[in-house]
N, C-alpha and C positions, 0 to 999 in steps of 0.2 A: 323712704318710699321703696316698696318692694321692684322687683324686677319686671315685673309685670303691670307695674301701676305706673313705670316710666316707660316701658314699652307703649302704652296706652295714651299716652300723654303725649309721646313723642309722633304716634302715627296720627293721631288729632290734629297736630301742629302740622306735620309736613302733609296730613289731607288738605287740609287750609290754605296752605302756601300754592299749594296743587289746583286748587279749585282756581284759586285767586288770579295763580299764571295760567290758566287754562282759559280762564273768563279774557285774559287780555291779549293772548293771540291767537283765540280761536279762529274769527275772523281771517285770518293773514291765514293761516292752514288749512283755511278751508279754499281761498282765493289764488293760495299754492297748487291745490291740491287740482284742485277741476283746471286750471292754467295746464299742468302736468297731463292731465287725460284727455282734454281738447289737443297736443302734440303729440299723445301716443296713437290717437287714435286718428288724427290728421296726415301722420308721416308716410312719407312717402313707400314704397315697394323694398327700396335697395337703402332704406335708412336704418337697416335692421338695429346697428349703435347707437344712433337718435331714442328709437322705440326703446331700446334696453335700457337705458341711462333714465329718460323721463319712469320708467315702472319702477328702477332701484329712489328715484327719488319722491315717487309717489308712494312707496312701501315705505321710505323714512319717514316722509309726514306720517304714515296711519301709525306706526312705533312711536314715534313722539309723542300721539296723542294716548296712546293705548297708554305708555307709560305714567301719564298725568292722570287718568283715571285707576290706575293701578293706586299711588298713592290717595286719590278722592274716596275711593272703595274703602281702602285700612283703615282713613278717617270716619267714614260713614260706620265703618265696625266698632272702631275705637269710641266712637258717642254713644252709640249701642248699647256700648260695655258699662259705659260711666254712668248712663244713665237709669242702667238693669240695678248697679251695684249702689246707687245714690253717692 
């Protein structure tokens, strides 16, 4: 198998694994995510650390997710490929 035809193969699989865990904690990061911005946007005047803390943990949920569509994308290329090339 050339190096490219396991590159191919390989971003397929971890598209898949990507999709797969993205489909089952989507839900929970998304109920993270609005939880985090109803506190940021709730806190009080002098909670400016409150405020800061919930937006670095509202930036990790959106990186989490960005990450998982990162690999869903290389899979959606990856079928692309295989399916260009039969």
């Amino acid at each position: 198998m050339a190096m490219n035809e396991a590159k191919i193969h390989r971003d397929l699989e971890r598209g898949h694994q990507a999709s797969v865990g993205l489909e089952q904690v989507q839900e929970r990061l998304d109920a993270i995510a609005n939880s985090l911005h109803i506190k940021w946007e709730e806190s009080k005047a002098e909670d400016a650390e409150g405020r800061e803390q919930a937006w670095r943990m509202l930036k990790a949920t959106r990186e989490l997710k960005r990450s998982f569509m990162q690999d869903i994308n290389a899979g959606r290329l990856a079928q692309a490929e295989i399916e260009k090339n039969g």
